[in-house]
N, C-alpha and C positions, 0 to 999 in steps of 0.2 A: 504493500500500500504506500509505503513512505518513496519507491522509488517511482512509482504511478505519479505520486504528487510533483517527484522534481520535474517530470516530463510535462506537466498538466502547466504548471509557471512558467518552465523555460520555453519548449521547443513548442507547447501548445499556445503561448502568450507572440511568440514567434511568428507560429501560423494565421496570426489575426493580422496583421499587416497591414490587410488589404484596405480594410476599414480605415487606418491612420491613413493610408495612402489617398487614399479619395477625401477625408476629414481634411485633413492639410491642403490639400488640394485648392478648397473652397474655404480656407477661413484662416488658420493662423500662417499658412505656407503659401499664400492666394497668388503673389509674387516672382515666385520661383516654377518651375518648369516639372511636369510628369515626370520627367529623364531625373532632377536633381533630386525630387524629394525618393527617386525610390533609393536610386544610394543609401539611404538611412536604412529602409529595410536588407539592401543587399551587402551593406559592409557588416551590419549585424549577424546575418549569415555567416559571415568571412570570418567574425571575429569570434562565433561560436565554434566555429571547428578549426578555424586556427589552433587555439589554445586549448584543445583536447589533449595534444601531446602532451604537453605540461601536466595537464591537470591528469594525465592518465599514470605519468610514471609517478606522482605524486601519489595517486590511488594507492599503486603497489608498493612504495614506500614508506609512507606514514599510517596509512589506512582510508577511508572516506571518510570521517567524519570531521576531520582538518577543512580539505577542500570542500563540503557543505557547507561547513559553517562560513567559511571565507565567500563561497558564490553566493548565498543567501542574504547576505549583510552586504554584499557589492551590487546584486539585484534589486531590492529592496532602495538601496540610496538610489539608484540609477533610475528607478519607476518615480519616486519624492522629488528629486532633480527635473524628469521632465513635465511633472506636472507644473513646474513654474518655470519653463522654457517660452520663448516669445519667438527664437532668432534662428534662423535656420543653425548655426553654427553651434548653438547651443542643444539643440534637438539633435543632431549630428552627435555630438558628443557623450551626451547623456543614453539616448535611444540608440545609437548605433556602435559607437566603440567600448562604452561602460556595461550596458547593459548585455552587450553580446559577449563578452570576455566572460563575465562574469556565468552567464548558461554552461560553459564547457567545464567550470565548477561543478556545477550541477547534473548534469545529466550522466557525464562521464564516470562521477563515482557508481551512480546508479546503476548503470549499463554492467560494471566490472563486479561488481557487486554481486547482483543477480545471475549471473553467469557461471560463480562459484556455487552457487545452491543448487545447481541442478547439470546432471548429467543426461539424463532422459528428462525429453518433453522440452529442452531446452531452448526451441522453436516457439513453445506455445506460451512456456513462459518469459520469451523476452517477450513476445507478441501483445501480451495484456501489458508489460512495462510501457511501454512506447507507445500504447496504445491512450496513456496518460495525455500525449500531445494532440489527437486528435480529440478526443475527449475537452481539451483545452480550445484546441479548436473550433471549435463548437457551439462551447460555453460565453468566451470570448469576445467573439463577435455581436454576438447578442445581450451580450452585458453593454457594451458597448454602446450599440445602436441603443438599444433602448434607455439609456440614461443623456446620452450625447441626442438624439432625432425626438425623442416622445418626453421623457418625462423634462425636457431643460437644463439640467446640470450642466454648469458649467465645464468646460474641457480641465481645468486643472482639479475639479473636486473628481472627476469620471476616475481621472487616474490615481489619485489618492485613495478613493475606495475601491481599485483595484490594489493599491500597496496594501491597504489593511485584507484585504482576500487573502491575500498571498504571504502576509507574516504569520496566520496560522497552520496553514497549509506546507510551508518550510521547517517552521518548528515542530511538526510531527515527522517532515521527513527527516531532520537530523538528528531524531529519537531514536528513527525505526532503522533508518540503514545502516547496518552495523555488518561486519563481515559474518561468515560460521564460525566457527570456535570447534576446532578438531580434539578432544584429549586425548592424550600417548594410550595407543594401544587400540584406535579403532581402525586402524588400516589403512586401507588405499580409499579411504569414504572423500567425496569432491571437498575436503575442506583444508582451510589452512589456518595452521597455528600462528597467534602475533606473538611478538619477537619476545614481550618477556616470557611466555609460557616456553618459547622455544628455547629461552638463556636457562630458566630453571631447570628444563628437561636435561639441558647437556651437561651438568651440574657446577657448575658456575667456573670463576677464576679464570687461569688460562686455556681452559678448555671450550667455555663461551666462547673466548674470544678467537680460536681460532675454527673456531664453527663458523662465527661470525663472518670471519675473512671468506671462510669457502664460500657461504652462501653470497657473498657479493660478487666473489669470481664466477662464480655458476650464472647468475644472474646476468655478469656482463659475456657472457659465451652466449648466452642463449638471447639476447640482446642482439649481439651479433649475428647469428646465427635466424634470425625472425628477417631482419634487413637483408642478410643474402638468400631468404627463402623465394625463388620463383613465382610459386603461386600464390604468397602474399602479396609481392610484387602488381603481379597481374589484380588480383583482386584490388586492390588498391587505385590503380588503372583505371581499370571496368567501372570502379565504381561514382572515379573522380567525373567519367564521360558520361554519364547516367544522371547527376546532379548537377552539368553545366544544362541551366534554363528549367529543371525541376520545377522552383520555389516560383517561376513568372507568373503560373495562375492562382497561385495563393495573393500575390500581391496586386495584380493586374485585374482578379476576375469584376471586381466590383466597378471600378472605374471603364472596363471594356463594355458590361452590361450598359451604365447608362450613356455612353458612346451612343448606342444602341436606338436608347428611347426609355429604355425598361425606366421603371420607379426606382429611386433611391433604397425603399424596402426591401424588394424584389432582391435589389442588387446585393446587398449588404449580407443578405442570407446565402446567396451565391459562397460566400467565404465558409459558412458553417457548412453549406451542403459538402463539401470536396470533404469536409474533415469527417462530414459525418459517416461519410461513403470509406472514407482511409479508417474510420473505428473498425469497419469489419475489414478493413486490408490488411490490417497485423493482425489481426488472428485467426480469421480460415487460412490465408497458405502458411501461417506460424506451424497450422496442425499438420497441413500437407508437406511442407519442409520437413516438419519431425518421422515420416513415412518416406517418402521420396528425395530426400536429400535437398540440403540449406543452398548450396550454389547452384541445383536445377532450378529451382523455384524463385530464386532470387535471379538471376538473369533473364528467367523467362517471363517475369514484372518487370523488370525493366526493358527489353525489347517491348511489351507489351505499353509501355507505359507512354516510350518515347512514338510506338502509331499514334497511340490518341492522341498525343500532345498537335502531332502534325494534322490533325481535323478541327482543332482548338474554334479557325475562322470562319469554319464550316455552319457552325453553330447560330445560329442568329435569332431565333425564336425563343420564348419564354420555357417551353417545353426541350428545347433540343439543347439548351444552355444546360438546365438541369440533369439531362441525360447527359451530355459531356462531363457534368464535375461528378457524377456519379462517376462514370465509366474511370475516369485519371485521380478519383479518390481514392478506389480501390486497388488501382494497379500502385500509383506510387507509393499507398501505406505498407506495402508489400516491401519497398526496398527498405524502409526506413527502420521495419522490424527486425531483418533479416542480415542486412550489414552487420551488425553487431555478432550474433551468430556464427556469420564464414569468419568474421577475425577471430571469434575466441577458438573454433577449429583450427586453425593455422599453429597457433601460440601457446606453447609450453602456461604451465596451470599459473603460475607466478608471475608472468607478464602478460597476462589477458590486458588490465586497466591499459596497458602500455601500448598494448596493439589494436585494440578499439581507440586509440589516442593518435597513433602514429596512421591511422586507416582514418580518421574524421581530418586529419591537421592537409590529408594528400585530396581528401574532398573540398579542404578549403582553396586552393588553388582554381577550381573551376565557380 
């Protein structure tokens, strides 16, 4: 539940975009250009998987509840910041570089996390994790609309009582997401010992300490050894070509609808529809990955994903706009569960957080 929640703030707070996108459009951003303001949504993209890396080998280092606590206090400021934002530059900063660094806090320990709890079903249980975003997605947008279009709230109170959403919804996640806890003698079970239970086991002095030493030297072999891995490689590739132009119809679908003619309403729900359509895209092929294998299912969503994207213009009616953010909700929530997945396959059990880090940091490139 707690790693549901980081997805639900971060990457489902993320998926709402669109809404700011067409909001700024017509009122505090009215000035600046469609092209400028979505930069805000696409460097926040950039900024969230940029810093995956970081916040992944940190995962495996210290554990997750460091970098929670630190993305959650750096999220949180960054939502308060832009609710008293006027200036594009300032909007830029707050919404695009602050707030987007600070998600790869967040989601990444979550991801590494959950990963380790499960050897079987490990498809279906990333698939509800992630499925927190679409869920976000969802939710999001129609908090939004409805306090910003219908009831009159102000645009800095809308955001503000999204930061109080979201201070208790963080503070259960950096309750709940704690690693497994293995004790000496249960075997080869997916779990890992932290380091003091590991120093007591090996009975302290210089005997820790040169435990100690191995385990860092192992850790940088297999470090090594992940980077000269081929089919990480590829994966990593595959995946960065799959997410160039992804995130346009999250950000674009609202502002393309009233292009169109559509209402404002209409349009605004366009955003949840796509998320709501990706809530069942991580979890039916989550189940069918756990049968049919994580990199069939995950490539055959993305070929899938990137046809429809190419019918996007085709769309023009109230009913066939619909039917398109259905059809590319469900195929893209497909990549979005299952990335995680093929990297923790690739990756010795110890550098999972590291390699869902170093696999988000080669997606922020595109």
């Amino acid at each position: 539940m707690g790693a549901f929640f980081t997805f639900f703030c971060s990457v489902g707070f993320l998926n709402a975009f669109g809404v700011f996108q067409e909001h700024y459009e017509s009122h505090q951003l009215s000035n600046h250009s469609s092209f400028d303001i979505s930069w805000i949504g696409s460097f926040s993209t950039f900024a969230l998987f940029a810093g995956a890396p970081i916040a992944g080998i940190l995962v495996d280092r210290v554990g997750p509840t460091v970098p929670l606590i630190f993305g959650s206090l750096a999220m949180l400021l960054a939502i308060f910041m832009t609710s008293l934002c006027h200036q594009y530059y300032r909007f830029f900063l707050a919404q695009a570089v602050l707030l987007g660094a600070s998600m790869s806090c967040l989601f990444c320990p979550a991801i590494a996390t959950v990963s380790r709890y499960f050897q079987k079903n490990k498809g279906l249980a990333m698939g509800v994790t992630v499925e927190g975003s679409s869920t976000g997605g969802v939710i999001w947008p129609i908090v939004l609309n409805e306090l910003l279009n219908k009831d009159g709230v102000s645009f800095g109170w809308t955001i503000r009582i999204v930061g109080f959403i979201m201070i208790s919804l963080l503070v259960l996640a950096v309750l709940t997401v704690t690693p497994p806890v293995k004790k000496v003698g249960e075997g080869n079970a997916p779990c890992v010992l932290p380091e003091e239970e590991e120093i007591n086991a090996s009975g302290g002095g210089q005997r820790s300490e040169k435990t100690f030493q191995e385990n860092i030297e192992s850790d940088k072999k297999d470090f090594v050894s992940l980077l000269n891995d081929t089919a990480f490689l590829i994966l990593c590739l595959g995946l960065a070509m799959s997410y160039l132009g992804m995130f346009s119809p999250f950000f674009y679908a609202t502002s393309y609808a009233q292009s169109l003619g559509h209402s404002t309403s209409f349009a605004f729900y366009l955003v949840s529809i796509i998320n709501g359509a990706s809530f069942f895209g991580r979890i039916l092929p989550g189940i069918l990955a756990d049968r049919y294998g994580y990199f069939n299912v995950c490539g055959a969503a993305a070929l899938l994903s990137g046809t429809i994207a190419l019918c996007w213009t085709t769309a023009k009616s109230s009913r066939g706009l619909v039917i398109w953010c259905l059809a590319y909700g469900l195929t893209s929530g497909a990549i979005m569960s299952l990335q995680s997945v093929c990297a923790a396959q690739l990756a010795p059990h110890a550098l999972q957080g590291t390699a869902v880090g170093l696999l988000m940091g080669s997606v922020a490139l595109t």
